[in-house]
C-alpha positions in Angstrom: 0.6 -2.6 26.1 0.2 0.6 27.4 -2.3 3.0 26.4 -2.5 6.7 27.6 -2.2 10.7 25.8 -6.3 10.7 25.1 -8.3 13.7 25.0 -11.0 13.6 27.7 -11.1 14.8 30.8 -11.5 11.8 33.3 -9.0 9.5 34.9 -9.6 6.3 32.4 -10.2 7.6 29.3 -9.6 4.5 27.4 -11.5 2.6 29.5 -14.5 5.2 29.0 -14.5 5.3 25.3 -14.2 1.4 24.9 -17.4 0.9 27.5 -18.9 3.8 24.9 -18.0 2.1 22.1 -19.3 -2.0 23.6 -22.4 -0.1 24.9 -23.3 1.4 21.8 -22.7 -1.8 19.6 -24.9 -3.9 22.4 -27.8 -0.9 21.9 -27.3 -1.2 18.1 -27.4 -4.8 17.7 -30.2 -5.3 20.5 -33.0 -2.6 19.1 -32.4 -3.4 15.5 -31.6 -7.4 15.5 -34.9 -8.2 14.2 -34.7 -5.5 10.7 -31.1 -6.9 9.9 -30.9 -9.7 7.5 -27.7 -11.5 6.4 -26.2 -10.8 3.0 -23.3 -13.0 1.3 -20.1 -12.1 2.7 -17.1 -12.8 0.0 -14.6 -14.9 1.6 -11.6 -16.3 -0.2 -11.5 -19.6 -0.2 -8.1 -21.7 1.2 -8.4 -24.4 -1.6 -11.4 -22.7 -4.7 -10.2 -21.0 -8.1 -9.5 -17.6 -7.4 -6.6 -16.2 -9.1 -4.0 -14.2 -7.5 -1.5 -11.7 -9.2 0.8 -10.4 -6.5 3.0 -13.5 -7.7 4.6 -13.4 -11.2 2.3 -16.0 -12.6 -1.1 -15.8 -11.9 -1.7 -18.9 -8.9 -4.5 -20.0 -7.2 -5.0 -18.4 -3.7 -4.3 -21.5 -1.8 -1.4 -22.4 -3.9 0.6 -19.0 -2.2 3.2 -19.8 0.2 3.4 -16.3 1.3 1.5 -14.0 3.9 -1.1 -12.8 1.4 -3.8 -10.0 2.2 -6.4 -9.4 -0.6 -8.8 -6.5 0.0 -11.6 -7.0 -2.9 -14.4 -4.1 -3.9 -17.2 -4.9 -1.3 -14.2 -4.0 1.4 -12.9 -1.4 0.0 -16.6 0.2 -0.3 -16.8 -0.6 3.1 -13.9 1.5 5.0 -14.0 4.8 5.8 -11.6 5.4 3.7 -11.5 8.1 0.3 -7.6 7.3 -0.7 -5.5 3.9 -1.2 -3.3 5.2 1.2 -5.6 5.4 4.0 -7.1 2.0 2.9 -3.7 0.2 4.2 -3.5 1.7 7.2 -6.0 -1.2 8.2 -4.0 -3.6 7.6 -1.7 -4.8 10.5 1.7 -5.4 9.5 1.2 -2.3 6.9 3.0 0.9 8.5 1.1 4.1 6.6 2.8 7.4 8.2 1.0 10.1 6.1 3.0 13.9 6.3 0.0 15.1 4.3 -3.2 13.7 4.6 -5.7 12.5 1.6 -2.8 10.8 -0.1 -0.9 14.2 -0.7 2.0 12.8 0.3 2.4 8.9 2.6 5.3 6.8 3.1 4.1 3.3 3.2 6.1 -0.1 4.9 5.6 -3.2 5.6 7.0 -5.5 8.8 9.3 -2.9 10.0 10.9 -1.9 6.6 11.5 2.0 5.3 9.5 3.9 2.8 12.0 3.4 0.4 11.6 -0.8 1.1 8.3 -1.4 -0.3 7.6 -2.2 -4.0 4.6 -0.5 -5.3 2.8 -2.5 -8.7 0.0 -1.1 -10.9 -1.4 -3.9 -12.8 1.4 -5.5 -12.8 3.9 -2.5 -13.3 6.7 -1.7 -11.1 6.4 2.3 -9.8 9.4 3.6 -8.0 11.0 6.7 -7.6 14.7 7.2 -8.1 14.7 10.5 -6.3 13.1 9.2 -2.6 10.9 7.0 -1.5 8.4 9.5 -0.3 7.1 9.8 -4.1 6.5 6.2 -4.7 3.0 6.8 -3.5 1.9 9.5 -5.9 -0.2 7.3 -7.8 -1.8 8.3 -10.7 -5.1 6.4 -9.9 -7.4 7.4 -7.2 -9.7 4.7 -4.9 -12.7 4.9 -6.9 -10.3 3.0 -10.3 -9.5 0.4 -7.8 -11.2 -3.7 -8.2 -8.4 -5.4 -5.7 -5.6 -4.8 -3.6 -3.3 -7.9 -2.9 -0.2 -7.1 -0.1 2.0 -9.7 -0.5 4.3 -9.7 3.0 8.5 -10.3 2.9 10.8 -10.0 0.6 10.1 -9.8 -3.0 13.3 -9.6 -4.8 12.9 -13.1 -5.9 9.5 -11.8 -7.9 10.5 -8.5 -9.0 14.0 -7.3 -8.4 15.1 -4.4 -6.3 13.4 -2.4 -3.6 10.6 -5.5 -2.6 12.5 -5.6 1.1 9.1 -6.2 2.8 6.6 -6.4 0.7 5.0 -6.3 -2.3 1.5 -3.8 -2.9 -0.3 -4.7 -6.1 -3.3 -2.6 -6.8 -5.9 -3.8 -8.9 -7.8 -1.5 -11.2 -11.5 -1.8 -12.2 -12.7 -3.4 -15.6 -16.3 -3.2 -17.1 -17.9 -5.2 -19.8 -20.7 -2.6 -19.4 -21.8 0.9 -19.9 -21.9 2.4 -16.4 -21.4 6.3 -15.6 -20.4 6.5 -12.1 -20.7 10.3 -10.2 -19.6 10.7 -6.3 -19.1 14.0 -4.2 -18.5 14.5 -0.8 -17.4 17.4 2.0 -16.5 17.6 5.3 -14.7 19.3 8.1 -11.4 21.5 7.0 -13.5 22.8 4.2 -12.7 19.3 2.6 -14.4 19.4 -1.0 -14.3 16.0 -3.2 -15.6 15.0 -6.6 -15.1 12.2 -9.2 -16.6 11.3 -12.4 -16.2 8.2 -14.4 -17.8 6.2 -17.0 -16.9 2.7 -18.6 -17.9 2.7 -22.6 -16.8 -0.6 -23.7 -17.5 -1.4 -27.8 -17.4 -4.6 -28.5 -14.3 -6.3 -28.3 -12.8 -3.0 -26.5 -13.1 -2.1 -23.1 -12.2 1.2 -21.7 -13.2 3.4 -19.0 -12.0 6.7 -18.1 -12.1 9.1 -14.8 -10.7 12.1 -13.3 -11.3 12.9 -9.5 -10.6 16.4 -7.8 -10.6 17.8 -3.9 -9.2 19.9 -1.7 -9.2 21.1 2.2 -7.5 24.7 3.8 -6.1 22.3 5.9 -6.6 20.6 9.6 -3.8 23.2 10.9 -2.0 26.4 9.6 -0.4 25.2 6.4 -2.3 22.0 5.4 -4.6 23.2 2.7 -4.5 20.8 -0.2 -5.4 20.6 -3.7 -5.3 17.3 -6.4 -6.6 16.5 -9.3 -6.3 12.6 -11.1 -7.2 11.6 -14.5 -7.1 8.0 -16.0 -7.5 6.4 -19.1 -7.3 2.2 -19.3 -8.4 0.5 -22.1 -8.0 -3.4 -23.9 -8.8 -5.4 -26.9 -9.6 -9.1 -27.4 -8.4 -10.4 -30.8 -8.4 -14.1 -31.1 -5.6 -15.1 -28.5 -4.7 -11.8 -27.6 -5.5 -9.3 -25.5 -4.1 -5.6 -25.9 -4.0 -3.2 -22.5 -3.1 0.3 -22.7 -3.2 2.7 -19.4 -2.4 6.1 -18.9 -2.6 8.1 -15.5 -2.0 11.4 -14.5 -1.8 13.0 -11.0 -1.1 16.9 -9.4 -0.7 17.5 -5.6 -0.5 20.8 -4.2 -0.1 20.8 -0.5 1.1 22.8 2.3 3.8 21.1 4.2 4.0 22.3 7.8 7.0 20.8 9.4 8.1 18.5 7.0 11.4 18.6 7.2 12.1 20.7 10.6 9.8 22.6 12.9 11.6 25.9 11.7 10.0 25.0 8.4 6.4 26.2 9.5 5.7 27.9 5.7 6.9 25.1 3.4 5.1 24.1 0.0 5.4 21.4 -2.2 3.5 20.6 -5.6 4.3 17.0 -7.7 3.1 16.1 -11.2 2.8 12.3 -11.7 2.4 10.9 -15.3 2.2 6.8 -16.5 1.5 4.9 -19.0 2.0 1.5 -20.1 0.9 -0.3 -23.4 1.0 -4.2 -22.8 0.2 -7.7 -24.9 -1.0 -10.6 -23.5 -0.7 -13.8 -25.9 -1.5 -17.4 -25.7 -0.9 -20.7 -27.3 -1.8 -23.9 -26.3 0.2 -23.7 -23.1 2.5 -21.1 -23.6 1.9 -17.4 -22.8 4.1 -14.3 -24.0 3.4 -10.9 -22.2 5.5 -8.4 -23.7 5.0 -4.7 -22.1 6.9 -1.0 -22.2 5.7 1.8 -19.5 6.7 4.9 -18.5 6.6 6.8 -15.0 7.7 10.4 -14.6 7.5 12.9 -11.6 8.1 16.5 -11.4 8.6 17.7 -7.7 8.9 21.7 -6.8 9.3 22.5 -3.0 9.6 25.7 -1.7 11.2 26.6 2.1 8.9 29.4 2.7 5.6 30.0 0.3 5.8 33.3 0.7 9.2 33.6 -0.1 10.1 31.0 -2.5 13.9 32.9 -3.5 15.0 31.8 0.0 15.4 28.3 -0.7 13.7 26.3 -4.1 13.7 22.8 -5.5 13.0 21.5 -8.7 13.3 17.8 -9.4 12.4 15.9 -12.4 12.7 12.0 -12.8 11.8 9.5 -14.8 11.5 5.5 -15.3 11.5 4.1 -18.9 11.0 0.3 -18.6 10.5 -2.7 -21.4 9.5 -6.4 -20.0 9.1 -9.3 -21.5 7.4 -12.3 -19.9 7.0 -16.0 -20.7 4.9 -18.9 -19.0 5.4 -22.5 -20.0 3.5 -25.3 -18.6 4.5 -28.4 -18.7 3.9 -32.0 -17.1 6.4 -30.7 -14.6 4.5 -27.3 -13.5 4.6 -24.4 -15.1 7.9 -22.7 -16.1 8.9 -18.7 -16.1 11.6 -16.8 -17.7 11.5 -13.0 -17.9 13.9 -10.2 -18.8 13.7 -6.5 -18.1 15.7 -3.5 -19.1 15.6 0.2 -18.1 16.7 3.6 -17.4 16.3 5.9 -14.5 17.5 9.8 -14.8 17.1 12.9 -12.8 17.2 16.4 -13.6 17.5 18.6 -10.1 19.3 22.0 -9.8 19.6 20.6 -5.6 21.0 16.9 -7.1 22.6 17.9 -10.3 21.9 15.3 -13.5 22.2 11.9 -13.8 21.0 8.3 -15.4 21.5 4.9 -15.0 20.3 1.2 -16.7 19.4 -1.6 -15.2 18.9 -5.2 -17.2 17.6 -8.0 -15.4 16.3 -11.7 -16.1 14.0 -13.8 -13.6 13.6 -17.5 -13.8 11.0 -19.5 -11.8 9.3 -22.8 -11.3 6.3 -24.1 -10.0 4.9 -27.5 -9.1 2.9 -29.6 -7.4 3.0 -32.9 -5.4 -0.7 -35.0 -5.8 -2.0 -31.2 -5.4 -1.1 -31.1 -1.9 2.3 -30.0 -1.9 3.2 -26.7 -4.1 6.7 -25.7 -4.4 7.7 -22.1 -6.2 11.3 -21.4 -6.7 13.4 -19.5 -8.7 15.8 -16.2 -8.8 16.2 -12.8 -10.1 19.5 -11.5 -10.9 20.1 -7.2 -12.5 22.9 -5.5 -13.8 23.6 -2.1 -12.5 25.5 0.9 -14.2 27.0 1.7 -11.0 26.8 -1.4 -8.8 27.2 -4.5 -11.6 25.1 -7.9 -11.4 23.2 -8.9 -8.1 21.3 -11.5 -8.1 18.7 -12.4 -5.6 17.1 -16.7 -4.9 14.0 -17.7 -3.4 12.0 -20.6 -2.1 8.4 -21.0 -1.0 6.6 -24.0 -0.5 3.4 -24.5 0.5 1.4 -28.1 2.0 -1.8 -28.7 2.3 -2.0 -30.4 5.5 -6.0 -31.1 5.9 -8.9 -29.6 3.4 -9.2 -27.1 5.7 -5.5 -26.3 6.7 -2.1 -25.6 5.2 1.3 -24.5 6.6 3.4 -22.5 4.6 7.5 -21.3 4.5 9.2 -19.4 2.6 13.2 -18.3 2.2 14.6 -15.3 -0.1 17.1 -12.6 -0.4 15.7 -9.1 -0.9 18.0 -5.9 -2.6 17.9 -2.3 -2.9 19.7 0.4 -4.4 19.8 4.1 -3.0 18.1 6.7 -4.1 19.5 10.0 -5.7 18.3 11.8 -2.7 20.3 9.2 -0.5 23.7 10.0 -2.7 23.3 13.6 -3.5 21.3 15.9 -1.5 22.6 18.9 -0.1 20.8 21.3 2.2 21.0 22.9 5.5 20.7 20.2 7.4 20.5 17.0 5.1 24.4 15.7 3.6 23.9 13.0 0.9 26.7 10.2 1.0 27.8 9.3 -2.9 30.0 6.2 -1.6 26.7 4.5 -0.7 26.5 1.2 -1.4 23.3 -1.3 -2.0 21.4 -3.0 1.0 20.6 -6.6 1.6 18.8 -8.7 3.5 18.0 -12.5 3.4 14.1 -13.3 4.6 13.0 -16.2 5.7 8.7 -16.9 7.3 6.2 -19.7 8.5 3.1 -19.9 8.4 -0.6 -21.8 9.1 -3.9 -20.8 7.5 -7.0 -22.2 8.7 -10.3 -21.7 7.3 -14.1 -23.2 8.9 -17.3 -22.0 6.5 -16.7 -18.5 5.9 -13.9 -17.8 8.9 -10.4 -17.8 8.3 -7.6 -18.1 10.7 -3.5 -17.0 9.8 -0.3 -17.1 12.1 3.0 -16.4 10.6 6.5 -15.8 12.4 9.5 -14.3 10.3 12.9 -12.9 10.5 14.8 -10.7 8.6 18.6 -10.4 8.6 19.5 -6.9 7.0 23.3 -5.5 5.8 24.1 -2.2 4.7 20.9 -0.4 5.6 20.6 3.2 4.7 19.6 5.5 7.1 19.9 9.4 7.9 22.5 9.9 11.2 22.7 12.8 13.2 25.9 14.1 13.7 26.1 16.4 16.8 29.9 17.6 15.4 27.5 20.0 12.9 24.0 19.2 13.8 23.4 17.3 10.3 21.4 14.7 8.9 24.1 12.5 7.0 22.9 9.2 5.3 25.3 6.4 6.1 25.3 2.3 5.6 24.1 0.9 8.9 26.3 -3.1 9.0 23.6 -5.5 10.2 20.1 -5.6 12.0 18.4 -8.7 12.7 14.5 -7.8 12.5 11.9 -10.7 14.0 8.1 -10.3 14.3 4.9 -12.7 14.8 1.6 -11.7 12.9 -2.2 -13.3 13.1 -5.4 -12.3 12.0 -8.9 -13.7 11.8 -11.8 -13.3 10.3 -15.4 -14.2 11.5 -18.5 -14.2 8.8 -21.6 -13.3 10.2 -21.7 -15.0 13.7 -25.3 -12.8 14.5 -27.6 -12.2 12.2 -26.6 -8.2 12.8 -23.4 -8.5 12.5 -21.9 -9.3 8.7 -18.0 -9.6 9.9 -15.9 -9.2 12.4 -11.8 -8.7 11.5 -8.7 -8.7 13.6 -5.5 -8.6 13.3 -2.3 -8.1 14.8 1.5 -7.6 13.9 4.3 -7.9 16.8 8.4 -6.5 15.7 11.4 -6.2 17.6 14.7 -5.9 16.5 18.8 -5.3 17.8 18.4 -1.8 16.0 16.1 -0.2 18.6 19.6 -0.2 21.1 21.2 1.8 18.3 24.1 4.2 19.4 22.9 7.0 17.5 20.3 8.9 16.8 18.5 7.6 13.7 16.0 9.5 11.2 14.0 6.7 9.3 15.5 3.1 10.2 14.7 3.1 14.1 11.2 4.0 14.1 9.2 1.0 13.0 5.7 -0.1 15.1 6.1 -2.3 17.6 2.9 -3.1 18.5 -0.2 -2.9 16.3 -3.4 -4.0 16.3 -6.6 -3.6 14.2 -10.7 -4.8 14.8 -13.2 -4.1 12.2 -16.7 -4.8 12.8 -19.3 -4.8 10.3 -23.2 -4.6 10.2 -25.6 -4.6 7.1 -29.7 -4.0 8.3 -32.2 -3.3 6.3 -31.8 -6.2 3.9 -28.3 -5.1 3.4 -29.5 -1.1 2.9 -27.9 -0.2 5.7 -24.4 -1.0 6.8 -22.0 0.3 8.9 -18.3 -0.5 9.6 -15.9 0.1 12.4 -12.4 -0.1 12.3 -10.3 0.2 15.5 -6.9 0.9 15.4 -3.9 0.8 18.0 -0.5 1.7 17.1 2.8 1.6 19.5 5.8 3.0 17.5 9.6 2.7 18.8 10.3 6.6 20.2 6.6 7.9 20.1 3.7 7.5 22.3 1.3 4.4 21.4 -2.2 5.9 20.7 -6.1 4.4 19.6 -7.9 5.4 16.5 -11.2 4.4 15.8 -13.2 5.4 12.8 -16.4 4.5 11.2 -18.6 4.6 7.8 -22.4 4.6 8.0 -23.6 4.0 4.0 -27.4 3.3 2.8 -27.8 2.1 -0.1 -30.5 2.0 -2.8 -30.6 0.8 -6.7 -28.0 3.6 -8.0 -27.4 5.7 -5.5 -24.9 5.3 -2.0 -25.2 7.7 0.5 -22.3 7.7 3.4 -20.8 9.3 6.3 -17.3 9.1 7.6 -15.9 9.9 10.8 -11.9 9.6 11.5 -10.7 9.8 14.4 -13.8 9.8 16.4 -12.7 10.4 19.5 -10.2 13.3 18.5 -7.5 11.7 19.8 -3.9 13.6 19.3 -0.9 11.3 17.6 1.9 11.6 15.2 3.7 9.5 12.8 6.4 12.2 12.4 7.9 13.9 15.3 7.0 17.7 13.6 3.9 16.4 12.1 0.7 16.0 14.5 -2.3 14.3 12.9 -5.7 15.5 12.3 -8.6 14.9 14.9 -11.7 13.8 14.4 -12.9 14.9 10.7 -16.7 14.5 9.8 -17.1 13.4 5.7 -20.9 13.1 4.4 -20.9 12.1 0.9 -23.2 10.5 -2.3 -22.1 7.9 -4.9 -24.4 7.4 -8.0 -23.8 5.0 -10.3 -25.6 3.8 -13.6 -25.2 1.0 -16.1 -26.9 2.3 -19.5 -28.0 0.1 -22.5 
């Protein structure tokens, strides 16, 4: 792997900032190994109880058959990291290409699919975006809301339907039994400003907890200034055998957006308006369990081709998911049994994409069992019916085996759909043609994989392939230099991942984490000259390196991140987050991009250098 474009002066500058970066680790460790004391390090077990939900029905973590990642609080406290969208970019095998940074705007993929192939889930509820993928990741919760993430790699289809081409993303929000106000602020370079308040004030049977978090920033370069605001309401009820949930989420970005769409476009602005809610029961009987559930997501999205000159060229976008589920889990002396249905409407308003709805009605059916509790088999399908399109319907298999106590290998087989967007059929501008003869993608998925764990060290190889039809993708036409999105035939995509995990092996050292994610693919010989579909990462590798002194006071994480993309230059990231911590209150201090090092994601788009964040969290459970 190559590594060159850093920012210093001398001949080896990678070799200069990784002696830099071992000598300071060595001087760290050495002069404070006898003040660091070892705290417990939460590791998930291969085999214990813990209870996963990136699958339909809740399963036991070494019951998956699937390339699961779960980052839980303690890590999430841990990264230098303010926004869920910078929180995956740690993960290897996740592809996080932000246009605008603090989650004003991120297109997120996993093992080499698009922005538009990753299914996003908020306790359990499917967010998408008719108009474009880029708006799946206006979420309308910020970090602070957040208990769990669980990233559940390949297809999902069999799961949840369309759009889960890679992977699935469940995020996990934060629930309290007790009073607790919770108060954090923070600033930084760019004139970056950033404060949340929240408080949990659960009554009895009722839990609830509400926050609402604000920042802003003029920006890392002309044209980036940014300003958000989030607000969120969850709450739920015990009664008897039930258990009500109710959520509601609200989000505004305003953001400049310096050569998002072309390097002529050096003035553009954008602003979208994110609302959700959900209201959700939970019922069980003996051994049956009914989970009936309605939700809502809507998104307003106003972009302007010049802010100072907005009559030049405007749009105004309005969409919105209306969705009703009903879920049902049986078990029996045969494993437990699923059957679900689904129906829902997605419309558009847009004076660029003109009006238009359609419904979607689905049923899933799955079964899992188990073989003397060392073999566990989950299969099953998923099948919708499209206004436009008619019925798909989409198998799976995975199976896991317990090969040791310590070991288990795992495969998995499944076909994965999507739809295209409105954007994809419709849009019409100066340089983008939308193609309204379209039709839906597919791809069949198959992995293996072996999971290893020793004490509190866990070990995971997997190797997959993905056979894809239909892809859509934006082509440029040199005829009359447009962007026109077309239905690529068939690209076979193959990759190896591994990571590891190592629980305190010195007494200063609380974890080390690596991992790494290897694609290739018959698309990066294409014939043409390819907006979104041909750019995935080729190589990528990430290293985290904890430390906790002080009797666990004082910690300090590392994360070290290299990143080779298909028609870019590779580059090497590292950041860090110093924290102390007392009773109720967290003082921190962030710095990305440490060694300023210039990269993009997007070919218009350079990313910030280094950026300096020093910040306080205070928390407080009352009576």
């Amino acid at each position: 792997m190559k590594l060159k474009h850093f920012n210093c002066n001398c001949k080896n500058c990678f070799s200069c900032r990784l002696i830099l970066f071992i000598f300071f680790i060595v001087l760290y460790g050495c002069s404070c190994q006898n003040i660091f004391a070892q705290s417990d390090i939460k590791v998930y077990q291969m085999f214990d109880d813990i209870i996963v939900t990136a699958n339909r029905v809740p399963t036991a973590f070494g019951q998956v058959a699937r390339n699961l990642i779960i980052l839980d609080r303690r890590q999430i406290a841990a990264m230098p990291a303010q926004t869920i969208q910078d929180l995956l970019g740690y993960i290897a095998g996740v592809d996080v290409r932000q246009q605008a940074v603090q989650g004003m705007q991120a297109d997120v993929s996993i093992r080499g699919t698009t922005f538009e192939q990753t299914l996003i889930l908020l306790d359990g509820v499917k967010l998408s975006d008719p108009q474009t993928g880029h708006h799946n990741m206006n979420l309308p919760v910020s970090l602070d809301d957040v208990e769990r993430i669980e990233i559940l790699k390949g297809q999902g289809s069999r799961l949840y339907g369309p759009n889960a081409f890679g992977g699935v993303i469940s995020i996990i929000t934060r629930n309290f039994n007790k009073k607790q106000l919770r108060f954090s602020a923070s600033g930084g370079s760019y004139a970056f400003i950033d404060a949340g308040l929240s408080a949990a004030l659960p009554l009895k049977r009722l839990q609830q907890q509400v926050s609402v978090k604000k920042n802003r920033s003029e920006g890392y370069r002309e044209n980036t200034d940014f300003d958000y605001i989030n607000f969120a309401y969850a709450a739920n009820l015990d009664i008897g055998n039930s258990r009500f949930d109710a959520d509601f989420g609200y989000s505004k970005r305003q953001f400049g957006a310096n050569g998002f769409y072309g390097i002529a476009a050096e003035r553009q602005w954008e602003e979208t308006e994110t609302r959700f809610s959900q209201l959700g029961l939970t019922y069980h009987r003996g051994d049956l369990t009914l989970a009936p559930k309605v939700y809502f997501r809507t998104n307003n999205d106003h972009y302007i081709w010049n802010r100072e000159h907005p009559e030049w060229y405007e749009n105004f976008h309005k969409t919105g998911v209306y969705s009703a589920e009903l879920q049902s889990h049986l078990k029996t002396p045969i494993g437990t049994t699923s059957l679900g249905v689904e129906s829902s409407y997605e419309k558009i308003s847009s004076n660029r994409l003109g009006k238009y709805r359609r419904d979607k009605n689905g049923i899933y059916l799955e079964q899992q069992f188990s073989v003397r509790n060392r073999l566990h088999v989950t299969t099953g399908f998923s099948a919708f019916n499209y206004s436009e399109w008619g019925w798909a319907s989409w198998p799976g298999l995975d199976v896991a085996a317990q090969i040791a106590d310590n070991q288990k290998l795992t495969a998995s087989l499944g076909k994965a759909f999507r739809v295209p967007t409105y954007t994809e059929l419709y849009y019409q501008s100066r340089s983008n043609i939308g193609n309204a003869d379209l039709r839906e993608e597919e791809a069949w998925s198959g992995d293996l994989g072996y999971a290893l764990q020793w004490k509190k060290s866990t070990f995971d190889v997997a190797i997959f392939q993905r056979n894809s039809r239909n892809l859509i993708d934006w082509v440029w036409a040199d005829s009359d230099s447009l962007w026109r999105a077309e239905n690529i035939t068939e690209i076979r995509t193959r990759g190896f991942e591994m990571s590891t995990q190592i629980a305190q092996p010195r007494p200063f050292l609380q974890q080390i984490r690596f991992s790494y994610a290897y694609l290739r693919s018959n698309k990066e010989s294409a014939g043409y000259r390819s907006k979104y579909v041909f750019d995935h990462l080729r190589h990528q590798a990430v290293l985290g390196i904890d430390f906790s002194a002080i009797g666990g006071k004082l910690q300090q994480s590392w994360n070290l991140k290299y990143a080779d993309r298909l028609q870019f230059e590779d580059y090497f990231v590292v950041d860090l987050r110093l924290r102390y911590k007392l009773k109720h209150l967290e003082v921190f201090f962030d710095v990305n991009n440490l060694f300023d090092e210039n990269y993009r994601e997007y070919v218009f788009i350079p990313q910030p250098g280094r950026w300096l964040k020093l910040g306080v969290n205070y928390s407080v459970f009352t009576p």
